[in-house]
C-alpha positions as CSV (number, residue, x, y, z in Angstrom):
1,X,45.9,31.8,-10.1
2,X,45.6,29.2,-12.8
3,X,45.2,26.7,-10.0
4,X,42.2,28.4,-8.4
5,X,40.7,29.3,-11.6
6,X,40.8,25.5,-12.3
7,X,39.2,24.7,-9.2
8,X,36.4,26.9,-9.2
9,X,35.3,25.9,-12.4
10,X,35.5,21.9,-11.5
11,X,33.6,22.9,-7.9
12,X,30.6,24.6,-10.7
13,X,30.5,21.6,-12.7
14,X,30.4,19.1,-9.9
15,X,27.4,21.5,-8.4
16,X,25.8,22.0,-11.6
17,X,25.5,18.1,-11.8
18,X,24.4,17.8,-8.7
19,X,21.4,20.3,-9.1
20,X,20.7,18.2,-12.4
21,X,20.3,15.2,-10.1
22,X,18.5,16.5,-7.3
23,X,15.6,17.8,-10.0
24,X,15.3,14.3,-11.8
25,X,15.0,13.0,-8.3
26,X,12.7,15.4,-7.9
27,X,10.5,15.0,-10.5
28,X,10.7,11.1,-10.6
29,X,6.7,10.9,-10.6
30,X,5.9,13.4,-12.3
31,X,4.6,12.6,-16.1
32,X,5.8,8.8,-15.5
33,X,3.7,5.7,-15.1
34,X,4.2,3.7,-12.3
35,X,3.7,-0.6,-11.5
36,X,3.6,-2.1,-8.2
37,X,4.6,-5.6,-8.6
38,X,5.0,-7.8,-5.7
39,X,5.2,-11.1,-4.5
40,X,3.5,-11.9,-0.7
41,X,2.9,-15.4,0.5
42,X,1.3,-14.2,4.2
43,X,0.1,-11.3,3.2
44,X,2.2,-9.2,5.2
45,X,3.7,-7.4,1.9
46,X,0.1,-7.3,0.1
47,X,-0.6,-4.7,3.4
48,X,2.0,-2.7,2.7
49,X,1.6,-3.2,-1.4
50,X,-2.3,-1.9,-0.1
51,X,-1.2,1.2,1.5
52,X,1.7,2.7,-1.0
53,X,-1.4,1.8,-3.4
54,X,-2.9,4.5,-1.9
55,X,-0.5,6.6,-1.7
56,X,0.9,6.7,-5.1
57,X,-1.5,6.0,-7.1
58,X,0.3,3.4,-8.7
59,X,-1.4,0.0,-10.7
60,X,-0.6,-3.3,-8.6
61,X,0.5,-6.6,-10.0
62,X,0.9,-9.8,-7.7
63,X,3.3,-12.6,-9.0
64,X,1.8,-16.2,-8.5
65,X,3.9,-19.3,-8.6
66,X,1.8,-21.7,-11.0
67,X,2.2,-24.2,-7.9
68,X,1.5,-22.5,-4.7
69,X,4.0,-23.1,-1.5
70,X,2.4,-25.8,1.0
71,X,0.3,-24.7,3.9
72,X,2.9,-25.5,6.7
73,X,5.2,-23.1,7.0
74,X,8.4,-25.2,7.4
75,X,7.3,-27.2,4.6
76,X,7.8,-23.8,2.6
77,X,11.0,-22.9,4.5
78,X,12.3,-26.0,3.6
79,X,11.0,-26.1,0.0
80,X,12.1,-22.1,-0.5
81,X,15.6,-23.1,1.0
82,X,15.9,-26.1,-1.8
83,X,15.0,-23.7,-4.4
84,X,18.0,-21.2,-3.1
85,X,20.5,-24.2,-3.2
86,X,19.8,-25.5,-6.8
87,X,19.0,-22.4,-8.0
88,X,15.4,-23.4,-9.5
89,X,13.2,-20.9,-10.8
90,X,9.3,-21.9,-9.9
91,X,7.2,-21.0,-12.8
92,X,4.9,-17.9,-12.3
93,X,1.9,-17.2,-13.9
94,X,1.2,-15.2,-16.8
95,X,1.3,-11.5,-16.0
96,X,-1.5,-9.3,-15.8
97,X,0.6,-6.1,-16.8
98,X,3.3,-5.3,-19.3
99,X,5.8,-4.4,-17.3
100,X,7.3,-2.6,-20.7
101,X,4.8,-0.3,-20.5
102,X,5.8,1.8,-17.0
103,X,8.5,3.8,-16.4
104,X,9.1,3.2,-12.2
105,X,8.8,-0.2,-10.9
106,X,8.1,-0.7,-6.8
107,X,9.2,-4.5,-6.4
108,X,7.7,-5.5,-3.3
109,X,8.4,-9.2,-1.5
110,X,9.1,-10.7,1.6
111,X,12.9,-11.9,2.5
112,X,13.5,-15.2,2.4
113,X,16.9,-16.4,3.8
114,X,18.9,-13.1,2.8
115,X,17.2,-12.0,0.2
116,X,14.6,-11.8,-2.4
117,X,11.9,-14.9,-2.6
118,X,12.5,-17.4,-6.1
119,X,9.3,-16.7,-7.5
120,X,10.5,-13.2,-7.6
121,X,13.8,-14.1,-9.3
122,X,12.1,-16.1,-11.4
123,X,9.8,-13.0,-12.6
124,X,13.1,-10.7,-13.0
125,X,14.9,-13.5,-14.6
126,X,12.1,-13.2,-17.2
127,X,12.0,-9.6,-17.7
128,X,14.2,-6.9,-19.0
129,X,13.9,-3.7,-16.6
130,X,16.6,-1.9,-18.4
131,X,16.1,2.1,-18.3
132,X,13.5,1.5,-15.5
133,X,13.6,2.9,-12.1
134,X,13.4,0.3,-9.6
135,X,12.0,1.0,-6.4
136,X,12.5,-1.8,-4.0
137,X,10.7,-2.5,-0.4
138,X,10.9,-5.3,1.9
139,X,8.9,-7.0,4.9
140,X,10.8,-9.4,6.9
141,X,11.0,-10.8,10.7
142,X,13.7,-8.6,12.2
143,X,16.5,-9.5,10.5
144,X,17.0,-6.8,8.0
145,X,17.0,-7.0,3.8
146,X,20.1,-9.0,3.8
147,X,21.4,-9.4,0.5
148,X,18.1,-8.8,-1.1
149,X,18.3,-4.5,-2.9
150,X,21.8,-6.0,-4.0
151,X,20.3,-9.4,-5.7
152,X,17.7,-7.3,-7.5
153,X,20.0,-4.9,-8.9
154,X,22.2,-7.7,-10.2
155,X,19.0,-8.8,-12.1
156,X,18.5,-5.5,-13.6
157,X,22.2,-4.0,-13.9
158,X,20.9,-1.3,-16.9
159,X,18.2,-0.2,-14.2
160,X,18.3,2.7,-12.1
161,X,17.8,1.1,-7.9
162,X,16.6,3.9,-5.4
163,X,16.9,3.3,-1.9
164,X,14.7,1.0,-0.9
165,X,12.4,0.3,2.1
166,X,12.0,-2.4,4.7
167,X,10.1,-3.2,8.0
168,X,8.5,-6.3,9.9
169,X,6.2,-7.9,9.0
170,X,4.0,-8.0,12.0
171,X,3.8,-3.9,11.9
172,X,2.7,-4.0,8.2
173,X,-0.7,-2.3,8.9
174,X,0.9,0.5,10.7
175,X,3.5,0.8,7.3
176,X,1.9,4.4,6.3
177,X,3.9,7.1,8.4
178,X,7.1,5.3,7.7
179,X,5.9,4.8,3.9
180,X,5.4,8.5,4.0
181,X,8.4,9.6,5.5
182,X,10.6,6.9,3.2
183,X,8.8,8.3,-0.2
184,X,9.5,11.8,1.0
185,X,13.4,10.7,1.2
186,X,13.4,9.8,-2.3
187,X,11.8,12.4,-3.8
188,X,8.6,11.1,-4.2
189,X,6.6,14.3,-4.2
190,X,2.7,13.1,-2.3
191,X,1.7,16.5,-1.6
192,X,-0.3,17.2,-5.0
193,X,-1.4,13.8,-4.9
194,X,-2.9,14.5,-1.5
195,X,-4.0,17.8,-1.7
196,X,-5.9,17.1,-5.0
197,X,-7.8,14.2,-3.2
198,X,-8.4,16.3,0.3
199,X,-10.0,18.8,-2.3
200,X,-12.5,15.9,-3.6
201,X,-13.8,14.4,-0.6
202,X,-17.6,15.2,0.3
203,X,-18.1,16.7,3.6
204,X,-20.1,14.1,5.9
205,X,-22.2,14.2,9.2
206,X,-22.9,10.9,11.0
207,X,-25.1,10.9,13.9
208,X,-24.4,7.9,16.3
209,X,-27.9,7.7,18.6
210,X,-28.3,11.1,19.7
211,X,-24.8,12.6,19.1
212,X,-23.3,14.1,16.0
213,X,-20.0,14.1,14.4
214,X,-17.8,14.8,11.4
215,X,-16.5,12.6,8.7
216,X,-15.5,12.9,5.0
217,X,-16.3,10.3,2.0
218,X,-13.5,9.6,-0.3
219,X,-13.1,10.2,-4.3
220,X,-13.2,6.9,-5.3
221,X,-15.8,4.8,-7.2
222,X,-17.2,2.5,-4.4
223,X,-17.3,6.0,-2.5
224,X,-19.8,7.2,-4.7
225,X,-21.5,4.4,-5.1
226,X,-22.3,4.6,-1.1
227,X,-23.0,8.6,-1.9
228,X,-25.9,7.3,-4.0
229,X,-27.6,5.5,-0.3
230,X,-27.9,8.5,1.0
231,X,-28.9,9.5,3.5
232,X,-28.9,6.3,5.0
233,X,-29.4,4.6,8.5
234,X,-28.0,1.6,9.9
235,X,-28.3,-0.5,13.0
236,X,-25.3,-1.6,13.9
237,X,-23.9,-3.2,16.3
238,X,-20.2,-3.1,18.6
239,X,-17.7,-5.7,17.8
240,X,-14.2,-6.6,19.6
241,X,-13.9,-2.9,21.0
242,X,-12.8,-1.9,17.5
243,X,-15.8,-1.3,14.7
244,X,-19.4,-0.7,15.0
245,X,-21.0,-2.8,11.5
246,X,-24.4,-3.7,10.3
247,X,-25.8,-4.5,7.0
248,X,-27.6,-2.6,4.6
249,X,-30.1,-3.5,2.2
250,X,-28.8,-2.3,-1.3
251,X,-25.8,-3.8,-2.5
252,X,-23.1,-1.3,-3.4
253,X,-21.1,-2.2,-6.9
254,X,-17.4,-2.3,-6.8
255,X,-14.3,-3.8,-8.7
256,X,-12.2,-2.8,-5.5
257,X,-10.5,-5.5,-4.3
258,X,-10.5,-4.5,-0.6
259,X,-7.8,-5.1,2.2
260,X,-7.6,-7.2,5.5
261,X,-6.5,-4.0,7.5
262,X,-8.3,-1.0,9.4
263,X,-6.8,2.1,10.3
264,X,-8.4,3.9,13.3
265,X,-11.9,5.9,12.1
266,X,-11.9,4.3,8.8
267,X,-15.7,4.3,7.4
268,X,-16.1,0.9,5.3
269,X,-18.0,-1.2,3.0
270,X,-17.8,-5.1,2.9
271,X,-18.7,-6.4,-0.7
272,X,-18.8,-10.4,1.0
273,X,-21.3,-9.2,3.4
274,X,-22.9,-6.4,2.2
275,X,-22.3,-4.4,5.4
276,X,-20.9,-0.6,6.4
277,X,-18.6,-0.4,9.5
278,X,-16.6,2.6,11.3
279,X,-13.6,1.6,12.7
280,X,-12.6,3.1,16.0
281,X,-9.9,1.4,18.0
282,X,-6.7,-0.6,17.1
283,X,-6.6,-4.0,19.1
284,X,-4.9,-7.1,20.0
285,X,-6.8,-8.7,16.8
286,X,-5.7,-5.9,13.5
287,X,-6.7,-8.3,10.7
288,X,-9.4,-9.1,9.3
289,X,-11.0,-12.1,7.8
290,X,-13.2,-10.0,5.4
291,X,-12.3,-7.4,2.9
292,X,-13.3,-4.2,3.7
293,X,-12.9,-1.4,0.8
294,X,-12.5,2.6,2.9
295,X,-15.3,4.9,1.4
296,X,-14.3,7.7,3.8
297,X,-13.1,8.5,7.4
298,X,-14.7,9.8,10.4
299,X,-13.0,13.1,11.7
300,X,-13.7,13.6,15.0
301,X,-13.5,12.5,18.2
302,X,-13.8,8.9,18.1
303,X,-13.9,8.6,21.5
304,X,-17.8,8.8,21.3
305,X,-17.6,5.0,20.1
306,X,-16.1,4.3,23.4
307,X,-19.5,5.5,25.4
308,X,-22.1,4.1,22.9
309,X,-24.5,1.3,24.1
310,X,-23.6,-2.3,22.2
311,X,-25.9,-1.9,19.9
312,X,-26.9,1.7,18.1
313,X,-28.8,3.4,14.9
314,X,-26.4,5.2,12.5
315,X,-27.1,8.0,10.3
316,X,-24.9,9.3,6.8
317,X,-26.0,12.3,5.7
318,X,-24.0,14.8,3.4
319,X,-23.3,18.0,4.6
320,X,-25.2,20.5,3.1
């Protein structure tokens, strides 16, 4: 009797702790301040830094070598792999955050040769994460993270490491549904988040020539700088079975910095050449050479873009 007696008591313990876990994991963003920092020499890790941006809300912060990596790419493979064998720790430059001042840390970078690039040691070698949570996420080229979650935890062995997140490179623009579906697995709760911005975005109608359709602008600041054009008209024009663009006359202020990536319907303004585009169709060319900043989405059909001459006139109104 004594036995069972014992037993059930250590089986209540053991589940009371684990409730105790499961609602700090629960409630790891809620109340807490949160830093992207990354390192991304391709860009492939700045897409995905883009997206969980916009996702979590969080502030970003890129580490820079104070000597950037050659051009040629096996002239940085062969550089990075020196740096791994002597252990040398290029110098970064100074950081546009305090780290010291967030409580969860997303360290993003690409792997390089097993694990985590030396500009990125260098910055952890430099800072003291203790009593942070670290959230760690990877791009790579199909060979997995390596040694990479492991390296960074032995940099920050007072930190708490949640499982971390990886993917190729090459699929970085379409990171979102897995971002989603990794946050979700670690507690990171993006229903408020998502609802509360659903709620704040303004009710559009576009009309493309003589057809009309449904979009939404976003609640962010260059968003409501493009609210203040309307309504507004553009001619635009098709280009590579993806967008229809043109350029407007007023010039929209922003402090966005913009991303090299489209998802399908995506409504955007360029700052570099003061133009609007609606994005339509993924294609064999994702990237961009421009930095687009979304203002909103269109929300129906987009198959209308399909059937539109090469060249039409373009109408933002709000929805009254």
């Amino acid at each position: 009797m004594k036995k069972i007696f014992m037993l059930t008591c250590a089986v209540m313990v053991s589940l009371a702790l684990s409730f105790q876990a499961y609602c700090a994991e629960q409630a790891i963003n809620t109340g807490k301040k949160s830093l992207i920092i990354y390192y991304s020499l391709s860009g492939n890790t700045k897409t995905v830094v883009n997206i969980l941006q916009e996702l979590v809300g969080a502030e970003a912060m890129e580490i820079k070598p104070v000597r950037p990596y050659p051009d040629d790419f096996h002239a940085v493979v062969e550089q990075a792999r020196e740096e791994r064998r002597t252990n040398f720790l290029p110098p970064i430059q100074a950081l546009t955050h305090d780290p010291q001042a967030y409580d969860i840390i997303y360290l993003g970078f690409p792997i390089w040769g097993n694990t985590i690039p030396q500009p990125m040691a260098a910055f952890l070698s430099q800072n003291n994460l203790a009593g942070k949570t670290i959230i760690p996420f990877c791009t790579h080229d199909g060979y997995g993270v390596g040694r990479a979650f492991d390296t960074v935890q032995s940099y920050c062995p007072q930190a708490k490491l949640l499982t971390g997140f990886d993917m190729l490179g090459a699929d970085a623009r379409n990171a979102k549904t897995l971002l989603e579906t990794w946050l979700k697995s670690i507690h990171v709760d993006l229903a408020q988040k998502n609802a509360a911005s659903a709620a704040n975005e303004i009710p559009l109608v576009i009309t493309v020539g003589d057809k009309t359709i449904n979009g939404v602008l976003y609640d962010n600041a260059t968003a409501q700088e493009f609210k203040k054009l309307l309504p507004l008209t553009v001619s635009m024009a098709e280009y590579g079975g993806r967008e229809f663009y043109g350029s407007i006359e007023e010039r929209i202020s922003t402090q966005a910095e913009g991303q090299l990536f489209f998802a399908d319907g995506d409504i955007t303004y360029c700052p570099q050449n003061n133009s609007v585009a609606i994005f339509f169709a993924q294609t064999e060319r994702p990237n961009l050479t421009m930095r687009v900043i979304p203002v909103g989405k269109v929300t129906s059909d987009l198959s209308i873009f399909q059937e539109t001459e090469k060249h039409a006139d373009i109408s933002f109104v709000l929805q009254k």
